[in-house]
N, CA, C and O atoms as a DFTB+ gen file, in Angstrom:
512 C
 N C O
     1  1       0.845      -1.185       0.000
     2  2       0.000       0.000       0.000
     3  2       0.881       1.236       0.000
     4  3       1.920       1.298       0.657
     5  1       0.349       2.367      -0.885
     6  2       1.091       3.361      -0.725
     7  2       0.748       4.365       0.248
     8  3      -0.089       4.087       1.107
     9  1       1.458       5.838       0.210
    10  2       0.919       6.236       1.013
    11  2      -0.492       7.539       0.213
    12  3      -0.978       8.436       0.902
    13  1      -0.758       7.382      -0.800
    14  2      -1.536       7.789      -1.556
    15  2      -2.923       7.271      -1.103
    16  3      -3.859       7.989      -0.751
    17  1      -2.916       5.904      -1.163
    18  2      -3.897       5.116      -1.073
    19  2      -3.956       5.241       0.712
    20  3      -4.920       5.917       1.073
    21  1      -3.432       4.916       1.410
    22  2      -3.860       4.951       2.556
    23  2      -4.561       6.447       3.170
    24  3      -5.570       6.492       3.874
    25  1      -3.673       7.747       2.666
    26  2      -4.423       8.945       3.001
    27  2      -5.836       9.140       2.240
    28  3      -6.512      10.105       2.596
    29  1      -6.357       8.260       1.171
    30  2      -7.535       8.425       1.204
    31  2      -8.339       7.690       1.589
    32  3      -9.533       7.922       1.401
    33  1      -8.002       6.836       2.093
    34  2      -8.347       5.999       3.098
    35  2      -9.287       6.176       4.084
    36  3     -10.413       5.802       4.411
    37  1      -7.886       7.290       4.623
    38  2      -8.056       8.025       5.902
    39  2      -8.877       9.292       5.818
    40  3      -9.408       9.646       6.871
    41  1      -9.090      10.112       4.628
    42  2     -10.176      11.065       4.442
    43  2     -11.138      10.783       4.333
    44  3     -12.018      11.564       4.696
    45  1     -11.587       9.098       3.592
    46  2     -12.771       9.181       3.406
    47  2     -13.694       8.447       4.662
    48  3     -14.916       8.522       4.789
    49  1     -12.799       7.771       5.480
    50  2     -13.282       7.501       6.918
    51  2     -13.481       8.793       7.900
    52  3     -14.362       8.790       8.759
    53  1     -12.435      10.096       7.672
    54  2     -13.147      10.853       8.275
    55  2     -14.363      12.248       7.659
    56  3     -14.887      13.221       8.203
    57  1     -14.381      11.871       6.784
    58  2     -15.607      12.551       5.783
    59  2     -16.897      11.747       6.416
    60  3     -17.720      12.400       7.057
    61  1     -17.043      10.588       6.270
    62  2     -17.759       9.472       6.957
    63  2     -18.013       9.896       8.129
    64  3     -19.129      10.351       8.380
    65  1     -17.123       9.837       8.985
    66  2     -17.299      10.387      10.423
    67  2     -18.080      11.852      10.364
    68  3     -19.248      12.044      10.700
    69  1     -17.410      12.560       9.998
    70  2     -18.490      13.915      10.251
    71  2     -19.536      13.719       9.522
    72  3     -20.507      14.105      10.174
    73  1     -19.915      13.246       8.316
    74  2     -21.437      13.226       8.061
    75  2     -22.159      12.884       9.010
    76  3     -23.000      13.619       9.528
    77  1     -21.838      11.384       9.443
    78  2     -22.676      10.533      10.047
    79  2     -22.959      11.608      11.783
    80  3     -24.042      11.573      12.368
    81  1     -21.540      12.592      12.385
    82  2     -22.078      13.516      13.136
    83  2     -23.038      14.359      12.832
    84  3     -23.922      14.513      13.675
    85  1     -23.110      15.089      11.606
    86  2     -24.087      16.148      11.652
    87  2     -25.303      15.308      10.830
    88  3     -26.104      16.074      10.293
    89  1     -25.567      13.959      10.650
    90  2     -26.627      13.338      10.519
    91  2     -27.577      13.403      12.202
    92  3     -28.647      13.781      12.678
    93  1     -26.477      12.839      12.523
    94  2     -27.328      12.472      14.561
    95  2     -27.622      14.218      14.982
    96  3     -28.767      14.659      15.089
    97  1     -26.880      14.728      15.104
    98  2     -26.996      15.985      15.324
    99  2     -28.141      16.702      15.348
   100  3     -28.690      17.272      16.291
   101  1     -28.678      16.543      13.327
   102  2     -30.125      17.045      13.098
   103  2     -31.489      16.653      12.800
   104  3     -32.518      17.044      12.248
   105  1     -30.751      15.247      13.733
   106  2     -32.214      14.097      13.332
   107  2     -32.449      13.336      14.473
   108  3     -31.469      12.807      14.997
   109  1     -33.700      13.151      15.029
   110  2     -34.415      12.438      15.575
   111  2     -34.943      13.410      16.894
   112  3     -34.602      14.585      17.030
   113  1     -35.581      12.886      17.558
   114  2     -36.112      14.027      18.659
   115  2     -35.394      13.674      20.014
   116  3     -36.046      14.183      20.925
   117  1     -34.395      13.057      20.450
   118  2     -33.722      12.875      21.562
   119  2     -33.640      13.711      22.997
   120  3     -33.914      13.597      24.192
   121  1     -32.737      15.167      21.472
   122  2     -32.823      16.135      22.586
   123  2     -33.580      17.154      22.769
   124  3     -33.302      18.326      23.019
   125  1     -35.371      16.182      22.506
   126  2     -35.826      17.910      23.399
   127  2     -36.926      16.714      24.004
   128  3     -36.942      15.543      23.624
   129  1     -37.970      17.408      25.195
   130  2     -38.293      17.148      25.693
   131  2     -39.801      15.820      25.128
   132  3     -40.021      15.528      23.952
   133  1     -40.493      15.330      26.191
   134  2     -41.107      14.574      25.451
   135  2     -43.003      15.386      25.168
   136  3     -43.933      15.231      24.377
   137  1     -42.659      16.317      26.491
   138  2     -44.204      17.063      26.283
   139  2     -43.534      18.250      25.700
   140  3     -42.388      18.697      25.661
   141  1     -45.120      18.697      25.108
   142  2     -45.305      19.736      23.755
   143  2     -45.699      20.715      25.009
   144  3     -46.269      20.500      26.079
   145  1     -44.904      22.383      24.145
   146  2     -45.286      23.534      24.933
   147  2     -45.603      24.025      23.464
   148  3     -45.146      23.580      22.411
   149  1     -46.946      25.563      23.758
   150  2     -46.780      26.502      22.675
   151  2     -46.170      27.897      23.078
   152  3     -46.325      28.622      24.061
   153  1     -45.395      27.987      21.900
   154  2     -44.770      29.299      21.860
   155  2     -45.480      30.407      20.937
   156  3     -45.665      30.177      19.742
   157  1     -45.803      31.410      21.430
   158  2     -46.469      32.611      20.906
   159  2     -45.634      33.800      20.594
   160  3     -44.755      34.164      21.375
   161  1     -45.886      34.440      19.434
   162  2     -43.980      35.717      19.402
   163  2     -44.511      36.026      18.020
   164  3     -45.604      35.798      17.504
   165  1     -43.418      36.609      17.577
   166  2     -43.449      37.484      16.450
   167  2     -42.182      37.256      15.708
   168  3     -41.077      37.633      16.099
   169  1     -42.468      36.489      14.404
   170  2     -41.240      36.097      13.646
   171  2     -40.113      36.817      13.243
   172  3     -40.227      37.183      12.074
   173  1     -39.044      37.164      13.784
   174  2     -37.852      37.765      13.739
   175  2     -36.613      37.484      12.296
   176  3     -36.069      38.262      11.512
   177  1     -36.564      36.082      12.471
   178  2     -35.655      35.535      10.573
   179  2     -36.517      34.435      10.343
   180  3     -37.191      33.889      11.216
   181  1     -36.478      34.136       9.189
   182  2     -36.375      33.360       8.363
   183  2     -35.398      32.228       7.794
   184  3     -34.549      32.895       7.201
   185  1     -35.068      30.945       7.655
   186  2     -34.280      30.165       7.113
   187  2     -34.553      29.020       6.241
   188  3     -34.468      27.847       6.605
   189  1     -34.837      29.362       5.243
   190  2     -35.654      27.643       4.564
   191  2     -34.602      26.885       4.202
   192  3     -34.795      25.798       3.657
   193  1     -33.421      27.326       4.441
   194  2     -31.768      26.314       3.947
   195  2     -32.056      24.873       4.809
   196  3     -32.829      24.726       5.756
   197  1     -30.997      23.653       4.033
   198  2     -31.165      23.086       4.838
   199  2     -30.055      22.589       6.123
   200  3     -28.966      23.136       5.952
   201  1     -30.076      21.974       6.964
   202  2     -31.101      20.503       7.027
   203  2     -32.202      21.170       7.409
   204  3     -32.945      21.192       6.428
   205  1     -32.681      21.702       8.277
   206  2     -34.147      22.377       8.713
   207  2     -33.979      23.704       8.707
   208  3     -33.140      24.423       9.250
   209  1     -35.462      24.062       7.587
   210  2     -36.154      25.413       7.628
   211  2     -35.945      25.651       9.134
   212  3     -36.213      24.848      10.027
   213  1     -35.432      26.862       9.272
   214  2     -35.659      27.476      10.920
   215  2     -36.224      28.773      10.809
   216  3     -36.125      29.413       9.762
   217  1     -36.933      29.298      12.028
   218  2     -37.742      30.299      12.609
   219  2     -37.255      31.323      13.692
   220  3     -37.933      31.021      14.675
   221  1     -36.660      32.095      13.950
   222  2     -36.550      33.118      14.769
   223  2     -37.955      33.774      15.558
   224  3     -38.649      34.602      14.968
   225  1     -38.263      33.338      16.856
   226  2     -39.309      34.145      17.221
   227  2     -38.746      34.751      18.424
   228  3     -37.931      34.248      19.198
   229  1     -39.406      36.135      18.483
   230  2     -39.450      36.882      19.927
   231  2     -40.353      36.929      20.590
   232  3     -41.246      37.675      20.188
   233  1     -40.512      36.431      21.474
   234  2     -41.702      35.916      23.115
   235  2     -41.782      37.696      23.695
   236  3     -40.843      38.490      23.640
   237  1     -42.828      37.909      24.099
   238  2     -42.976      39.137      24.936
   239  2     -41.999      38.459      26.021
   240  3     -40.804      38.752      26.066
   241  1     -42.286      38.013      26.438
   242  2     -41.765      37.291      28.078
   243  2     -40.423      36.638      28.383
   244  3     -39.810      36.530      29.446
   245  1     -40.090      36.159      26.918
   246  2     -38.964      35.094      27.498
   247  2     -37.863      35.347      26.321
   248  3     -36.901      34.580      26.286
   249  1     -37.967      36.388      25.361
   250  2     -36.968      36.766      24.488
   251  2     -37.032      36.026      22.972
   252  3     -38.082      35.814      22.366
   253  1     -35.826      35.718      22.545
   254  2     -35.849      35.078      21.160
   255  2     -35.589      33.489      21.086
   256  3     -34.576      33.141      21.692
   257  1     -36.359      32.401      20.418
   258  2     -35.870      31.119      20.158
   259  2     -35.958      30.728      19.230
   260  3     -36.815      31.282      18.542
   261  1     -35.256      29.665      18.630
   262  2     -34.962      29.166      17.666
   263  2     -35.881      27.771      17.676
   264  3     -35.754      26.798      18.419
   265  1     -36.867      28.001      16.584
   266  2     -37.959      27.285      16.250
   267  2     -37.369      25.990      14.850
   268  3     -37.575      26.358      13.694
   269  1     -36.933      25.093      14.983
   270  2     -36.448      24.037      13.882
   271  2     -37.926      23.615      13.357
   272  3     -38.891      23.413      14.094
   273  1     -37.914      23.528      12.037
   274  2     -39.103      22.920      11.381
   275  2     -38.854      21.512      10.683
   276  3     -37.646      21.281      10.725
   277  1     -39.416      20.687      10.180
   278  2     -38.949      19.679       9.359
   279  2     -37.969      19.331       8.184
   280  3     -37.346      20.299       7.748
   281  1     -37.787      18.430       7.747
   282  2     -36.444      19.065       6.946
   283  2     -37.349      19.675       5.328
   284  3     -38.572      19.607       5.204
   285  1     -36.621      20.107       4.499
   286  2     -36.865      21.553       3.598
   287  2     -38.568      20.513       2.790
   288  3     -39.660      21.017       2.525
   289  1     -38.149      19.063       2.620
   290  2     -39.468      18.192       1.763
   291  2     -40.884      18.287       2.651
   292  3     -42.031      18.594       2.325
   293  1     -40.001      17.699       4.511
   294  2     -41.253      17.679       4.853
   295  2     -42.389      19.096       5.407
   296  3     -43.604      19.188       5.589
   297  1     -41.301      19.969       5.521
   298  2     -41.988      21.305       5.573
   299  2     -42.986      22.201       4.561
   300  3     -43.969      22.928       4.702
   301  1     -42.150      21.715       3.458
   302  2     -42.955      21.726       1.858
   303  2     -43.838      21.464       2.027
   304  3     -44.580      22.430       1.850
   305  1     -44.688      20.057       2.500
   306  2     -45.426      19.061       2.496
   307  2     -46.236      19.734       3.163
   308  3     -47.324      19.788       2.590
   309  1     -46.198      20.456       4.435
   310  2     -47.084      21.283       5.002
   311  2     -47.832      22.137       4.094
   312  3     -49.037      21.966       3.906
   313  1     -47.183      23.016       3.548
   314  2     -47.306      24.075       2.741
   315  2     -46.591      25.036       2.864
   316  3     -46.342      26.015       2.161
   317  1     -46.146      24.543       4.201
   318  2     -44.900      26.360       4.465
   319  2     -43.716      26.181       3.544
   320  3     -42.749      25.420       3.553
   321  1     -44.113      27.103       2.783
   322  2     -42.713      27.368       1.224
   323  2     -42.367      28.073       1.733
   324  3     -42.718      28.340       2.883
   325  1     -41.205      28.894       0.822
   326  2     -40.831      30.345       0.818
   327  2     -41.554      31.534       0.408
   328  3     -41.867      31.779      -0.757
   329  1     -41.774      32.174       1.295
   330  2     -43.067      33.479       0.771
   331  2     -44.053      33.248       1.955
   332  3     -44.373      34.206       2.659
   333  1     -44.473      32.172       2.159
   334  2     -45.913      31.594       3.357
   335  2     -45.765      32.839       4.248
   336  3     -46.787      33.524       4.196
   337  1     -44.665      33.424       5.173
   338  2     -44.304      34.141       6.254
   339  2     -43.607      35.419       6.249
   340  3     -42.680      35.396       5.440
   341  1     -43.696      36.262       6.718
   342  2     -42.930      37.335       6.686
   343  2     -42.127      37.667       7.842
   344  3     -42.508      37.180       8.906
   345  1     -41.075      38.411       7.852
   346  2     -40.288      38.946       9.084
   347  2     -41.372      40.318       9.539
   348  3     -41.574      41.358       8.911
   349  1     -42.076      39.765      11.149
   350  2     -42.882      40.521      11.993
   351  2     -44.455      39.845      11.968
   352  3     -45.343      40.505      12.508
   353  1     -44.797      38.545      11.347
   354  2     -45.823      37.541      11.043
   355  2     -45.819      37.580      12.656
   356  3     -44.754      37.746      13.250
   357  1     -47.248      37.396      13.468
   358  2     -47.537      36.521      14.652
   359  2     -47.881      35.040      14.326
   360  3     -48.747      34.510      13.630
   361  1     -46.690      34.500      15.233
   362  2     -47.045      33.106      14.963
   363  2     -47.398      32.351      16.345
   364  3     -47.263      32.767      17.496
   365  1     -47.760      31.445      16.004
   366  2     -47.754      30.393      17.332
   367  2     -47.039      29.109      17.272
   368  3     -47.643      28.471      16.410
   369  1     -46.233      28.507      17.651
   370  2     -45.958      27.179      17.552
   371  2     -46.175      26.119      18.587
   372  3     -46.275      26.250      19.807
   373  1     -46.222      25.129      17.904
   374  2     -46.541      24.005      19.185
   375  2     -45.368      22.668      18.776
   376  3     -45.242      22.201      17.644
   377  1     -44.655      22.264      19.897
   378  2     -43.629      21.711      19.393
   379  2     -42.873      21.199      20.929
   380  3     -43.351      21.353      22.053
   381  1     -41.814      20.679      20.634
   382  2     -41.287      20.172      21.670
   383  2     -40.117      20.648      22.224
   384  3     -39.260      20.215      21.454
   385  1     -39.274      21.589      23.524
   386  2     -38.737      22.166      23.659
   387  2     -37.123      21.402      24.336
   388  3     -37.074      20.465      25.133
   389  1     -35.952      22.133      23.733
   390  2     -35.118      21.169      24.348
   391  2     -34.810      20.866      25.789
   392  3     -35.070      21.668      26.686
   393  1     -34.255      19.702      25.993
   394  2     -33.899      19.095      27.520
   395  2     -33.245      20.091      28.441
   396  3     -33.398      20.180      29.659
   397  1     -32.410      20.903      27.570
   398  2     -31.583      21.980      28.105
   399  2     -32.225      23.460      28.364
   400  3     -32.220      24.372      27.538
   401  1     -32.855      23.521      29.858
   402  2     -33.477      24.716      29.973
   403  2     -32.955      25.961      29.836
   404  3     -33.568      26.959      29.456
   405  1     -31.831      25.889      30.147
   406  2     -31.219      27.275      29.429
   407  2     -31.503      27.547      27.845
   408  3     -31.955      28.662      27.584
   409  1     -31.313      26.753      26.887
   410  2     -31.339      26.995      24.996
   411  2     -33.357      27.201      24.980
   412  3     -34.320      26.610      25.468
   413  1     -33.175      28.079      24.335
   414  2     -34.469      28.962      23.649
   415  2     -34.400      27.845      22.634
   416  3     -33.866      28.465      21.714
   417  1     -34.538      26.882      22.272
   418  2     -35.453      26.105      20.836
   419  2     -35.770      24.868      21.089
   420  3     -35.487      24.070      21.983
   421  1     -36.589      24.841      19.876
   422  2     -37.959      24.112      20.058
   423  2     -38.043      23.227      18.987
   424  3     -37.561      23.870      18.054
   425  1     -38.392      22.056      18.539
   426  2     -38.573      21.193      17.055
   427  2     -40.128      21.707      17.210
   428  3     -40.720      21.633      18.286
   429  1     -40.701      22.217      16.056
   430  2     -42.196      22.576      15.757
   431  2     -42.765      21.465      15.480
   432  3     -42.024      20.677      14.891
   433  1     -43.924      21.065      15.708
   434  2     -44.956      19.558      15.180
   435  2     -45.834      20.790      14.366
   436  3     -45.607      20.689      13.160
   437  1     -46.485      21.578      14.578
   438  2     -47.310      22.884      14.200
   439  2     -47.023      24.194      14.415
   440  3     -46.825      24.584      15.565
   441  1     -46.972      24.902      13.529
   442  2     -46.841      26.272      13.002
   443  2     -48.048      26.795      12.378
   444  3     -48.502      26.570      11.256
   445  1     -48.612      27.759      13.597
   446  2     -49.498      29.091      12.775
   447  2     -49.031      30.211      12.733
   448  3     -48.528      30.810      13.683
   449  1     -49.193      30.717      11.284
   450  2     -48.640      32.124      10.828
   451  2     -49.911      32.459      10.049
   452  3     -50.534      31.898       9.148
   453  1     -50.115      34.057      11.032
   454  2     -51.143      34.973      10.627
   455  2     -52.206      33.965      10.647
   456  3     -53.098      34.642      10.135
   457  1     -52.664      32.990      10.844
   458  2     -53.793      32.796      11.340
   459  2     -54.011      31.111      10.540
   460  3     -54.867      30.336      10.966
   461  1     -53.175      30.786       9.462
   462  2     -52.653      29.938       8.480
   463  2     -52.045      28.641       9.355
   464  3     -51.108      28.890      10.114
   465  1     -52.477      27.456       9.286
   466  2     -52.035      26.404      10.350
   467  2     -51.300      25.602       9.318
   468  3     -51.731      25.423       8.179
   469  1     -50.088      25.096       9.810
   470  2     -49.180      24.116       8.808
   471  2     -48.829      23.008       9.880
   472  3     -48.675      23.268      11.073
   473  1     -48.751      22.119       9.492
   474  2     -48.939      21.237      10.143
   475  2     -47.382      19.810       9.655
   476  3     -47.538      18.851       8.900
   477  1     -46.628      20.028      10.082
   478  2     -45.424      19.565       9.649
   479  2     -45.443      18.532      10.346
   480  3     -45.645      17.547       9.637
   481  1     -45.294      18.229      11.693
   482  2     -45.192      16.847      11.897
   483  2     -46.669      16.126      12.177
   484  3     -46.674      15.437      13.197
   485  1     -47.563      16.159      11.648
   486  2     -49.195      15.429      11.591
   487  2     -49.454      14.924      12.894
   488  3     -49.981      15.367      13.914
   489  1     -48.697      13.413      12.396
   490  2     -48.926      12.255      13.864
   491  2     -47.876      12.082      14.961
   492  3     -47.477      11.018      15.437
   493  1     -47.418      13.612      15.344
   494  2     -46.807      13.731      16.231
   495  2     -47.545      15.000      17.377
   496  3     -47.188      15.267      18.524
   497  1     -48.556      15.546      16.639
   498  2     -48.978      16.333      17.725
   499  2     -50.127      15.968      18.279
   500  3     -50.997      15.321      17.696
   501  1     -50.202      16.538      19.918
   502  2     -50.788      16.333      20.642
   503  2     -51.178      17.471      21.146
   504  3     -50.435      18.216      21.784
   505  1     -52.475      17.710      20.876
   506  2     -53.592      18.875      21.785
   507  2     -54.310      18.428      22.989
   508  3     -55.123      17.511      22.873
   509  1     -54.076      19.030      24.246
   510  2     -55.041      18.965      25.180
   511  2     -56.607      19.156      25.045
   512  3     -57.329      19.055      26.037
């Protein structure tokens, strides 16, 4: 073996490695909690890039958080495209907030903007 062949070897095991990190990273619901809170605010940014469309909201009460939506297909699937929302939209979300009470964000199951309900994760939400 040369050493040609072994350094790509070795890049493509660690190319491998970091995908497979920022795969776990932005997938599955681990780290946030298992009950749903709603958040009420006023949409601050916008992000439809991926892995997840994200939301900027500001809470009268509790400041700014970072709202993750589904990834860019299944958010589509809702209907929330690009255009659906504007920066200063009242929204509401209902979603699941992380384990870590200090971090402001939330994975959304539902998003209302201006009065418009999208519904991204279906058979994951739960209304009282």
């Amino acid at each position: 073996m040369d050493g040609t062949f072994l350094a790509r070897v070795f890049a493509g095991g660690l190319i491998a490695m970091m995908f497979a990190a920022g795969a776990y990273a932005h997938h599955g619901w681990s780290w946030a909690e298992a009950d749903q809170i709603e958040l009420k605010g006023t949409i601050r940014e916008i992000s439809m890039a991926p892995p997840h469309p994200t939301l900027h909201v500001a809470t009268e009460t509790d400041g700014v958080w970072l709202v993750e939506l589904g990834n860019p297909w299944r958010t589509e699937q809702s209907g929330f495209i690009e255009g659906a929302a504007r920066i200063g939209d009242p929204i509401v979300a209902l979603g699941n907030r992380s384990l870590d009470p200090e971090e402001k964000r939330m994975k959304a199951v539902r998003i209302t903007v201006s009065g418009k309900v999208y519904d991204i994760y279906p058979e994951r939400i739960r209304t009282n």
